[in-house]
N, C-alpha and C positions, 0 to 999 in steps of 0.2 A: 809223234809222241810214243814213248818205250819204258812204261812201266809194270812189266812181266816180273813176276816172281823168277827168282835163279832157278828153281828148279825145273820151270817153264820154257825160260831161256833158251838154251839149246835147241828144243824143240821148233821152235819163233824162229830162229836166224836159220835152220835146215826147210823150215817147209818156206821162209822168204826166200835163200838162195834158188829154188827152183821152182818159184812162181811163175812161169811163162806168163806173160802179161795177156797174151793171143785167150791164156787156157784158166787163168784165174780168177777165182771166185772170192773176194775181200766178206769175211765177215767178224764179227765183236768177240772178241774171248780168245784166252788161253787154246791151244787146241786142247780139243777130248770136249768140249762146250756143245752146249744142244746147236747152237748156231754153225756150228762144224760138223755137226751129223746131220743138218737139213740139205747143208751145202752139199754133202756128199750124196744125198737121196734125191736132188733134185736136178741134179748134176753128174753122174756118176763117173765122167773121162776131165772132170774139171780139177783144177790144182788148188785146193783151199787155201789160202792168204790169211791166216792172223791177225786181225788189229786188235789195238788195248780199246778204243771206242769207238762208238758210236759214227762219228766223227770222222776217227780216221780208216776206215772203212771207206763212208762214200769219196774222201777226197781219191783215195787208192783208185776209185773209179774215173775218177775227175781228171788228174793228175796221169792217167794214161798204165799203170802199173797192175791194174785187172779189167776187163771186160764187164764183170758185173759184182754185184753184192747181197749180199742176204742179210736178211733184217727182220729182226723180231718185230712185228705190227702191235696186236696184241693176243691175249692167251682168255680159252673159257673161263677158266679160272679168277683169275686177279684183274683184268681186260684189261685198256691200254698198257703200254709201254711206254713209260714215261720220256717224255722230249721228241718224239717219232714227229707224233703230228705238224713239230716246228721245224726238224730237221728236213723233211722228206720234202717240201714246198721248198725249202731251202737250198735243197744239194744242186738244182740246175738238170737232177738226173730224175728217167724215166722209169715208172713201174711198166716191167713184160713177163712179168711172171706171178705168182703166188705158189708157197708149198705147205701143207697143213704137216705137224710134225707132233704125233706122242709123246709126252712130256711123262717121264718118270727118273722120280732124286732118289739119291739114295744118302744115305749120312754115312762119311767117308772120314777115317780119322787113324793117328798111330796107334791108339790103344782101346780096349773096351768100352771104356769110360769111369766111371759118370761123365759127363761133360758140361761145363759151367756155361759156353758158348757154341755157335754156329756160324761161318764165314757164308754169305753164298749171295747171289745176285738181287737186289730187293724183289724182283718178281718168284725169285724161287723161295725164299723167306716167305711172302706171302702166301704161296700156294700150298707150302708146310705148317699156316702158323699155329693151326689146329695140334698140330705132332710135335711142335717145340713149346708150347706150353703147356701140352700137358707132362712134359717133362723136363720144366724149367728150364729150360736151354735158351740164353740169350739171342734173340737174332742180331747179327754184324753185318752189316752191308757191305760187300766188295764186287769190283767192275764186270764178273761175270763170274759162272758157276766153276769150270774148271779152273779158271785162275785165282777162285779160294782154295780149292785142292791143292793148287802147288804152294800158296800160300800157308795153308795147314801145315803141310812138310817143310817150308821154311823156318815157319816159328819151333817146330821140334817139341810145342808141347801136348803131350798126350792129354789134356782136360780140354782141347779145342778142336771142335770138328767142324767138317765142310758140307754143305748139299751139293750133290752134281751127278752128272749124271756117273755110272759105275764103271764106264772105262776109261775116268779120270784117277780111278784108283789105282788098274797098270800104271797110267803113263807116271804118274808122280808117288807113286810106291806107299799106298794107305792102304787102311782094309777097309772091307767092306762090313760097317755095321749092322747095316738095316738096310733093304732096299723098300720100294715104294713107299716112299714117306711121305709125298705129296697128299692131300687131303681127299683130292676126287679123284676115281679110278680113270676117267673119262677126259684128264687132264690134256689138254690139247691146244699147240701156238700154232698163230698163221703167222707164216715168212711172206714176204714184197720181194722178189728180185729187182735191182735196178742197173739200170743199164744209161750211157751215154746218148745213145741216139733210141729215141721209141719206135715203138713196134709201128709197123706199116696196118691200121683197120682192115685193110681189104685181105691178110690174111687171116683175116678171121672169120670171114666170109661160111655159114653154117655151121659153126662154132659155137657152145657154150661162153659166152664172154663177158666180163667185167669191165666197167670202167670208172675209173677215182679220182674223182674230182674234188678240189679246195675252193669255197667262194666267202663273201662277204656281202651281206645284202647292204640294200640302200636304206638309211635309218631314220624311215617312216613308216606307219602304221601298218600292219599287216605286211609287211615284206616280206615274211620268209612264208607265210600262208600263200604269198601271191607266186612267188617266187618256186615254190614246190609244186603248184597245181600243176605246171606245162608236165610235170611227170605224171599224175593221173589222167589231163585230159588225153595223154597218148598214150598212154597204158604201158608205162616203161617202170617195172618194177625198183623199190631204192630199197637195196637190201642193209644198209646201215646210216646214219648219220649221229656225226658229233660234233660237240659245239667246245671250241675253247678260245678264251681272249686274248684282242689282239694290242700290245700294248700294256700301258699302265693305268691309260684313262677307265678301263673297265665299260667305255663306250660303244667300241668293236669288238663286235664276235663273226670267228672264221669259223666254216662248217668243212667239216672231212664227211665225203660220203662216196660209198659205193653203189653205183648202178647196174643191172641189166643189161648186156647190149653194148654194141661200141659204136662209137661215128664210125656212117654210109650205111647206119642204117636207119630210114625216113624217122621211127618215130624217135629215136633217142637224138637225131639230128633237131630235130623239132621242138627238143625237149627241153637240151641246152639252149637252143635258139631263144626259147622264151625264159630260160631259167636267167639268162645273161642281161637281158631285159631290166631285169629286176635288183642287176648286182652291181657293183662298185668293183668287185674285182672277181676273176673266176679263170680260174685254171683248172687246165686235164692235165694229171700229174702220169694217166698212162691208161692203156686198154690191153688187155689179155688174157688169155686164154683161163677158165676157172678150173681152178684144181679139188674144187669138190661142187656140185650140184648145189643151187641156192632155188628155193619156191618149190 
């Protein structure tokens, strides 16, 4: 799929031509996109890869044409990332990585304004929507931050601006109206790296580590109370869980959570041991190394 703004364009087809598959990093957006600045912070000898979604991102992994991916999880701010939780169980591919990446927009447009609207990613809409209504600025949904930027400069009209980040203003020729427009100074997304083949536990061996797992309990009475203990009786810290449904029946709900610890090490071994007990289905979607201190 190749729905890139023209002014984007160019950009898309120079950094795909020498994507070395050995060396690239697939992630969502237009380049100059916060997902193209994490890729390059977390990665810094990596070839960043452009995709229009989501989607084709991980296939880009899948499909042999990057090594790995970066992926907005979710953000302090506005939290999930809409679709993640169903795609990531989906793609076939493994979390080995995570990157935490400061989030600051800035409102990007041909003229001073006033401005009647706003193009920008719904997560970046949201994290502004304090700063666009207090100056009537419609929020517009488009597939990612810098590629409302090039989309700003396609449209040509000066009452319509973009959030994204400010070095979407070089690449596709706006000014820079305002910077940090975002609502909280402390604004901040965690990226997933994913990879084709997961990480080997035992080099994690004395390591700070994570591990993220997707389950489904068994749907009887206290399941997921039953089903959670084996982590307190081993004392295996769960630094996150979330619940979303599976289906239409509204009958099954899948839990995303991240643990402490990775398998081969006895109690997180022990932990899944009895969490699986309890489930209908349960996957490790990956274990690696943590890129920021959790407890």
């Amino acid at each position: 799929m190749n729905s890139f703004p023209q002014p984007a364009q160019a950009l898309v087809e120079e950094m795909t031509a020498a994507a070395d598959p050995a060396r690239a990093m697939a992630f969502q957006g237009a380049p100059g996109a916060n997902s193209h600045q994490a890729a390059r912070e977390y990665a810094p000898d990596c070839l960043p890869l452009p995709c229009f979604s989501f989607e084709d991102a991980l296939d880009a992994v899948r499909e042999g044409r990057a090594a790995q991916a970066i992926i907005p999880i979710e953000n302090s701010q506005h939290g999930r990332v809409a679709d993640i939780h169903f795609l990531l169980p989906e793609s076939g591919l493994s979390i080995v990585g995570e990157h935490f990446l400061p989030i600051h927009h800035a409102l990007l447009a041909l003229g001073d304004g006033p401005f009647r609207a706003a193009y920008s990613h719904p997560q970046a809409l949201g994290q502004s929507r304090h700063y666009l209504r207090e100056r009537g600025i419609v929020p517009l949904s488009y597939a990612d931050t810098a590629g409302a930027a090039a989309y700003v400069r396609e449209l040509g009209d000066p009452a319509v601006a973009a959030i994204a980040p400010r070095i979407a203003a070089d690449l596709y020729g706006l000014k820079i109206v305002a910077e940090n427009v975002e609502d909280a100074a402390d604004n901040t997304t965690r990226f997933v790296v994913l990879a084709r083949a997961p990480r080997d536990p035992a080099t994690l061996a004395g390591i700070p580590a994570l591990t993220t797992l997707v389950f489904e309990v068994k749907n009887v009475p206290a399941a997921l109370y039953k089903a959670l203990g084996g982590f307190a009786t081993n004392g295996v810290n769960m630094t996150k869980l979330e619940s979303y449904q599976k289906g239409a029946s509204f009958a099954a709900t899948m839990f995303f959570c991240d643990i402490l610890g990775a398998p081969g090490n006895p109690a997180v071994d022990s932990a899944i041991e009895e969490l699986a007990f309890h489930c209908k289905d349960l996957r490790i979607l990956g274990c690696y190394p943590q890129a920021r201190p959790r407890g």
